[in-house]
N, C-alpha and C positions, 0 to 999 in steps of 0.2 A: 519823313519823320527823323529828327536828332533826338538819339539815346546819350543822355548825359550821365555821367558816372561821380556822384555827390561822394566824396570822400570826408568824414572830418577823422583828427586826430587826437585834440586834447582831451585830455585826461579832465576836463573841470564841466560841470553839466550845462546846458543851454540856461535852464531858471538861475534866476538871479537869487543869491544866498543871501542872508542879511549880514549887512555891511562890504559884500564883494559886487562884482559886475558878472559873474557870472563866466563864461567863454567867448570873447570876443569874438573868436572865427568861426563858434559854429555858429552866432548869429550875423553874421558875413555869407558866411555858406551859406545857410539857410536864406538871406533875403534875397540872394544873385538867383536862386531854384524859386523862391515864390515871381519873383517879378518875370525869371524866364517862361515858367508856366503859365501865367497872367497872358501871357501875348502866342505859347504855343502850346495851348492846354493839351494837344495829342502828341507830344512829345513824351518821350520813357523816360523816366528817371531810375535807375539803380543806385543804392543807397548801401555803404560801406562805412563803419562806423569802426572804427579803430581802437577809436578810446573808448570805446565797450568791448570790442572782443576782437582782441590783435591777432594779429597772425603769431603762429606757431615761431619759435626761435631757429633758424637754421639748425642743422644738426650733422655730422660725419654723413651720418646716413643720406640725406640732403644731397651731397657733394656730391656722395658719391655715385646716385643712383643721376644727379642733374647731369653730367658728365660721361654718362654711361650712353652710348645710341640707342634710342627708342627703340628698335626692334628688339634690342640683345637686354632689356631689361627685366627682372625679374618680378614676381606679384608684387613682391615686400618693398621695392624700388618703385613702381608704378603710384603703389600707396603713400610712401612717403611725399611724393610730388603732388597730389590731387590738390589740396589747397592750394600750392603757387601756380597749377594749372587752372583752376579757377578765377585767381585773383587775374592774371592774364587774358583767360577769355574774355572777363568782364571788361580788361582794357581795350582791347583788341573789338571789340562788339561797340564801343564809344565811341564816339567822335570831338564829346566837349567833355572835358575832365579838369572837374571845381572839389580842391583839395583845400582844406584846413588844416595848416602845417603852421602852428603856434612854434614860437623860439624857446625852447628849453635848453639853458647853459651853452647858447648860443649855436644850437643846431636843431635841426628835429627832434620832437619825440620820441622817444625808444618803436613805439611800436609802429610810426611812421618809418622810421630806417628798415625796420623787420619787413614791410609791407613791400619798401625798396628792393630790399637784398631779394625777397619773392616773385617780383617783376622783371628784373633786368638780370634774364637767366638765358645761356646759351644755347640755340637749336630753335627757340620761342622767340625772343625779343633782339638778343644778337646772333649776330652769325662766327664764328672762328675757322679760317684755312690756312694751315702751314702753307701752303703752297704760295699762295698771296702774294704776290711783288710789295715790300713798304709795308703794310698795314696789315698784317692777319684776323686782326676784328674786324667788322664793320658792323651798321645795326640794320634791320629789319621791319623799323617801322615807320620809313622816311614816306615812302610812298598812302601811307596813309593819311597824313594831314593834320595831323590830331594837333587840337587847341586844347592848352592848360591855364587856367588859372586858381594862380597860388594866394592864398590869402594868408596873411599872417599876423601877429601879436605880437609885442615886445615889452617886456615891461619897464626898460630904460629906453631912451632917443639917441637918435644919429647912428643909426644902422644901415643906412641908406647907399650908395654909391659916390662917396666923396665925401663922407659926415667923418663925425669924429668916431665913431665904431664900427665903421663900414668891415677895416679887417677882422673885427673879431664877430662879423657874420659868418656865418659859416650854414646857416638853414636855407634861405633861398639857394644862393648859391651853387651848396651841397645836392638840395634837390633836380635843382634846372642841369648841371653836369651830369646827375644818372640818367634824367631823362633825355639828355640831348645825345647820351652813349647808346640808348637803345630805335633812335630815330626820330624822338618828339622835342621838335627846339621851337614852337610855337608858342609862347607860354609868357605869358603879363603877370605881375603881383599886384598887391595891394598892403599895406600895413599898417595895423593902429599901433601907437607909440604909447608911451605914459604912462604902462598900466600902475605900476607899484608908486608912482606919483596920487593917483586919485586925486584931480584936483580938475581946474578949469583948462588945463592943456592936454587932460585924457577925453574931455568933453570935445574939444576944437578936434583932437585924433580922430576919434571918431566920426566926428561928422562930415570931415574931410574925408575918411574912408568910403563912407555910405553914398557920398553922392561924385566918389570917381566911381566904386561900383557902379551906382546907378547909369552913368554914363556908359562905364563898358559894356552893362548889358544891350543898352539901345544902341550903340553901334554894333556888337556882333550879331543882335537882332539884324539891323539895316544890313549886315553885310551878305546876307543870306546864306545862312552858316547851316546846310542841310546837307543830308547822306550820302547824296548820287554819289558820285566819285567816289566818297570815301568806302563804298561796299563792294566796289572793283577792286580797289585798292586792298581790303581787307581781304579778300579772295586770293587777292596774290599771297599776302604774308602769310598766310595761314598752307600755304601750300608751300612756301617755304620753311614754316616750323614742323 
């Protein structure tokens, strides 16, 4: 069985409002989880919804108690961490992780960055040793295998890898760097363009999106993208966090 971990982020609802389109990526998300169900109906799905109910903001307290050794930590420090310890478990417990990371002012969402700052925390996801030759980080979750895909929205064009606003992306990009810092560099996108156009080039967006999804799911369908290994795998990191 692959337990997948359905993430969306936008703030804007799945139904369609009158005269909007509604959230492009959570029905992106949403159609990658019905068509991979369709074909592995006993597969898990955990369902994390951002743009309903974000994660907590970091806080001093945060810092202080994420940076403190687990043993030497206090009730009030154990407590502050329980959600980013959750949001982690749920990572950590997944193997395929379909995130709906819409472009807001050219980067994530607020409460998708929050969900970030949550996950890629030291002792859990990365490791840190003065000692270190070169490099005193390194991450902890390489050995796991985890597959990402990003889907995203944009409501101007040419954000892409060589277009004309490619630099002033800053959302995939931003995202794949956190998660290639905590060990998951497996990770494909997808994006509809257009959106604030509404016209016949948001329509062509979209359907270009829908049927490279479609396509990615029947290859990592074919690819035989299932647990074994990755529950070795997760047995190690977890004995390293």
């Amino acid at each position: 069985m692959t337990q997948l971990l359905h993430i969306d982020a936008s703030a804007r609802s799945l139904a369609v409002a009158p005269g909007r389109s509604g959230s492009h990526t959570r029905r992106l998300s949403a159609r990658f989880v019905a068509r991979w169900l369709a074909a592995r109906p006993g597969d898990r799905v955990l369902r994390r919804d951002l743009g309903e109910t974000p994660p907590a903001l970091l806080s001093g307290a945060f810092v202080a108690a994420a940076f403190t050794r687990p043993a030497q930590r206090t009730k009030a420090m154990q407590q502050v961490l329980l959600e980013s310890d959750l949001l982690i478990d749920e990572l950590l417990a997944s193997q395929l992780i379909v995130i709906g990371a819409p472009m807001y002012n050219f980067g994530p969402p607020a409460q998708l960055k929050v969900y970030i700052d949550n996950i890629v925390r030291v002792g859990r996801t990365f490791g840190f040793d003065r000692s270190r030759v070169g490099e005193p980080y390194f991450p902890l979750l390489t050995a796991a295998h985890k597959k990402v895909v990003l889907l995203s929205a944009r409501g101007d064009f040419g954000y892409g890898p060589g277009e004309r606003n490619a630099h002033m992306n800053h959302n995939e990009p931003g995202i794949i760097t956190a998660l290639a810092y905590i060990g998951i560099t497996d990770v494909e996108s997808i994006a509809i363009e257009y959106d604030e156009f509404q016209d016949a080039r948001l329509r062509a967006s979209i359907d270009r999106a829908e049927r490279a999804l479609d396509a990615m799911v029947d290859r990592l369908l074919a690819s035989g993208l299932a647990g074994s290994a990755h529950n070795d795998a997760l047995a190690s990191v977890e004995r390293c966090g």
